[in-house]
C-alpha atoms as one frame of an Amber mdcrd trajectory, in Angstrom:
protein
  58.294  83.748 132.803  61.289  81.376 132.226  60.892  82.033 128.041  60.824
  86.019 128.877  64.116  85.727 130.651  65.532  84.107 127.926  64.316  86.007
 125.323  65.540  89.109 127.951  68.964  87.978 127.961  68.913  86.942 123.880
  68.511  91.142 123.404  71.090  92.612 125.599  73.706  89.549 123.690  72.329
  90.877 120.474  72.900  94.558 121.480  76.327  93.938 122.516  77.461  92.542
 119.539  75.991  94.931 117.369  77.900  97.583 119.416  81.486  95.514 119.561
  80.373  95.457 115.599  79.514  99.400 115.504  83.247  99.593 117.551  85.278
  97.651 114.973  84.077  99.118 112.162  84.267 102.686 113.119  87.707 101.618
 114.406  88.543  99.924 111.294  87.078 103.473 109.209  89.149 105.482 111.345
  92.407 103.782 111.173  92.278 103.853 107.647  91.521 107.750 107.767  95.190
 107.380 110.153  96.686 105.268 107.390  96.493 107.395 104.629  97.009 111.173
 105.954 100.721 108.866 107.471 101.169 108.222 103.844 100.058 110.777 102.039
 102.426 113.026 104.003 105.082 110.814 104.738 104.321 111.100 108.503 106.413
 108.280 110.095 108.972 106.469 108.704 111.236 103.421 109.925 112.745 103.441
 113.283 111.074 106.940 114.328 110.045 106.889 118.261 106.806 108.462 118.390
 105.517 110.277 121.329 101.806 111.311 121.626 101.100 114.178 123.273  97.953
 113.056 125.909  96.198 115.733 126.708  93.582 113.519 128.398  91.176 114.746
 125.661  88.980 112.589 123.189  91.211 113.297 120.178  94.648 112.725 122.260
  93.530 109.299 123.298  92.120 108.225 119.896  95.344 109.342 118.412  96.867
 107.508 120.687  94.649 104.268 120.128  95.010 104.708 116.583  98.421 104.741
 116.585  98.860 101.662 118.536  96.895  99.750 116.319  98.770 101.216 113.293
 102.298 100.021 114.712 101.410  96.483 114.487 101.037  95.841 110.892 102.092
  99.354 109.618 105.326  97.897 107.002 107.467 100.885 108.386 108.131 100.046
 112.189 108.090 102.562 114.637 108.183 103.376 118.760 105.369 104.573 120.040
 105.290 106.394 123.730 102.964 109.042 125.402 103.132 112.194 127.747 100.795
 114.218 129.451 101.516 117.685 130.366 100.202 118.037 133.202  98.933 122.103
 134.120  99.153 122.705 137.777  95.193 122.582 137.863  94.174 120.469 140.896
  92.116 117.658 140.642  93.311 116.473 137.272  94.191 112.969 137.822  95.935
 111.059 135.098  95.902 107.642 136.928  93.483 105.895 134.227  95.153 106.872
 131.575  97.995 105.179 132.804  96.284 101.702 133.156  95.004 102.438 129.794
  98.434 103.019 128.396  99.338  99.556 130.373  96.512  97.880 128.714  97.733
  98.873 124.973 101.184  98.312 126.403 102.429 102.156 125.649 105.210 103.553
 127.651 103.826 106.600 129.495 105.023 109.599 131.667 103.628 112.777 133.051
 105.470 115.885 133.087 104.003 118.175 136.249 105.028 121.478 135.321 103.613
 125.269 136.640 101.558 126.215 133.713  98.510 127.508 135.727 100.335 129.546
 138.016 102.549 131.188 134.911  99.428 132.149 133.304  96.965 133.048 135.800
  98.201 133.709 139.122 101.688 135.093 138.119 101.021 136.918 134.492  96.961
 137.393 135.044  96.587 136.809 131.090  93.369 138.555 130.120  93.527 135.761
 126.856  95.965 133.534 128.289  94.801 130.768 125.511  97.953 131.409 123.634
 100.553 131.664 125.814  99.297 128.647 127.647  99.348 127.252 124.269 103.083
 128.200 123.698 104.272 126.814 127.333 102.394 123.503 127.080 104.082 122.636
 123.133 107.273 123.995 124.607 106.850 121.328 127.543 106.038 118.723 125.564
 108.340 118.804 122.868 111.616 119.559 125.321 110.562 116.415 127.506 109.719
 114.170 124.548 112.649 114.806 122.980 114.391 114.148 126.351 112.451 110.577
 126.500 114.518 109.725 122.982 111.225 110.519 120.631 111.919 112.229 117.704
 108.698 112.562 116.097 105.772 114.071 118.421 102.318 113.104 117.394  99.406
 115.702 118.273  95.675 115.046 117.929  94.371 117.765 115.605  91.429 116.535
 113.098  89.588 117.809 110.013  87.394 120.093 112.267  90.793 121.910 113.875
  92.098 122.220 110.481  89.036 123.980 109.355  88.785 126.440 112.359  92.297
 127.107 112.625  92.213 128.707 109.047  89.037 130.321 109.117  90.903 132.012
 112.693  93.467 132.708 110.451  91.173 134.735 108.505  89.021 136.160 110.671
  91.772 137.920 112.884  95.216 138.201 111.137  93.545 138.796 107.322  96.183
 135.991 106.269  94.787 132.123 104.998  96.923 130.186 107.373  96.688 126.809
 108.759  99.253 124.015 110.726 101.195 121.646 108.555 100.991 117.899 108.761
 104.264 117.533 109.675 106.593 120.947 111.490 110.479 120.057 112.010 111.300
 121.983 114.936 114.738 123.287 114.959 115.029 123.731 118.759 113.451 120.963
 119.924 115.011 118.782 117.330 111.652 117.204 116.716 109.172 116.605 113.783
 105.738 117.419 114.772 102.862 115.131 113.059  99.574 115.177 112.751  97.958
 111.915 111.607  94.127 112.469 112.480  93.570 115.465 109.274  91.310 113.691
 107.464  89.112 112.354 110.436  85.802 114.797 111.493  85.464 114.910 114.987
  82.065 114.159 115.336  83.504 110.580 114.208  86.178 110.674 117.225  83.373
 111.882 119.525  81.579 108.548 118.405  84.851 106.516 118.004  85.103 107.563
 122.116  81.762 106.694 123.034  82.207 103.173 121.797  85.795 102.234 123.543
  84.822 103.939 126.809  88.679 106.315 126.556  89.465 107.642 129.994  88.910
 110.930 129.128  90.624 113.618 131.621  87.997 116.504 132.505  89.659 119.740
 131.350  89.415 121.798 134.932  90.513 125.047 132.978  88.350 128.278 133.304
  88.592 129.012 129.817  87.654 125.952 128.135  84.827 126.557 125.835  85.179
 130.326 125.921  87.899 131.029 123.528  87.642 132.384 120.705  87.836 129.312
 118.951  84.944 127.710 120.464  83.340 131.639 118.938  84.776 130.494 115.727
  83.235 126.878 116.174  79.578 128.101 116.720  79.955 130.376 113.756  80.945
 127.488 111.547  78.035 125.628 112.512  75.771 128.142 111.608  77.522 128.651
 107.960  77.551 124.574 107.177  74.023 124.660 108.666  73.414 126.848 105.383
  75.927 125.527 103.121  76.073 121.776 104.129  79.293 121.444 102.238  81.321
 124.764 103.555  83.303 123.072 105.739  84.240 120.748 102.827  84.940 123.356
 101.059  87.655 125.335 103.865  89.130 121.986 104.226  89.792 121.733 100.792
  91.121 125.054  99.994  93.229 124.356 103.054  94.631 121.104 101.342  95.086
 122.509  98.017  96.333 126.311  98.873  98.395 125.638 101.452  99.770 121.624
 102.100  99.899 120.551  98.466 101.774 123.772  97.780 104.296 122.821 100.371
 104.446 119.109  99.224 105.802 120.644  95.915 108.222 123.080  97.565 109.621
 120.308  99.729
């Protein structure tokens, strides 16, 4: 009985280090993923103040992770702070990502705003994704840039990137996607996106294995835009073409960001 125990307690020591292994080296993967789309578009450079934009998402906290691991060896030092926007919704606490933001030791704030009311109760959007959209960048840029950051960090990845153009497509006719890095004019702030090159079925995993305190999103339209339309249809197409998403991505890359790199 005594031997069982033992052997018992030898598994579940074994498991756990194979998952604090799994942890650090998808950590390790993704941070190098960071590393590189910072470089290869010049993303942060020495002295910026950083704010991440903390949705309470998977992708906003990973960024957010990442980034805190990248300040402490990355040769080009840099601020890093976070801000949630926080909707009007009721029920959506923030209060553990705040002791996670004490644990990494990241200055945080939340900026309550009337978002919710704006675009449901007040304007009744029939497809309020975009305006919502508008208000909550709007929000966060204005108070991020009032908390002395001059660079704001969002958490798009390689999947967003490939959605967002084939949107583009599908309902404007144009080949369009976000830039890795947006000065903003108004806002007097440089928007950045450091996650590009990371899929988000590797952030999904990359959650799962540092327990994030992800925020439920309480919004009624969550999952029912037309990008989660556009999601299930790209699904379908890679489940055909196992390399089409590849293949957006990097017409994405070439048509569009190296052109711009050039122009610059």
């Amino acid at each position: 009985m005594e031997e069982n125990e033992k052997s018992a307690n030898i598994i579940i020591t074994d498991a756990e280090k194979a998952r604090e292994q799994e942890r650090k080296d998808v950590t390790q993967h993704l941070l190098g993923l960071t590393r590189k789309a910072v470089q290869d578009y010049n993303l942060i450079n020495e002295g910026d103040v950083v704010c991440v934009g903390v949705s309470g998402g998977k992708d906003s906290l990973a960024l957010l992770t990442l980034l805190a691991y990248l300040k402490r060896f990355y040769p080009k030092k840099f601020e890093l702070r976070a801000l949630s926007v926080a909707m009007g919704f009721e029920g959506m606490d923030f209060s553990r990502v705040a002791e996670y933001c004490r644990k990494i030791q990241v200055p945080y704030d939340v900026e309550e705003t009337q978002i919710k009311e704006i675009v449901f109760d007040i304007r009744k959007e029939k497809n309020p994704c975009a305006l919502c959209a508008n208000l909550r960048r709007g929000a966060l840029n204005d108070n991020a840039a009032k908390m002395g950051a001059n660079v704001v960090a969002l958490g798009h990845h390689r999947d967003d990137v490939i959605e967002t153009a084939f949107l583009s497509l599908s309902y404007e006719g144009r080949f369009y996607c976000f830039s890795p890095k947006t000065y903003l004019e108004r806002s007097r702030v440089t928007v950045i996106r450091p996650m590009l090159y990371i899929n988000e079925y590797e952030l999904r995993k990359f959650g799962e294995l540092t327990d994030l305190p992800v925020v439920k999103n309480p919004c009624p339209m969550d999952q029912t835009s037309k990008r989660a339309d556009i999601k299930r249809t790209l699904d379908a197409l890679n489940r055909e073409n196992h390399i089409f998403r590849d293949n957006v991505f990097g017409a994405v890359k070439r048509g569009i960001w190296d052109k711009e790199e050039a122009e610059s």
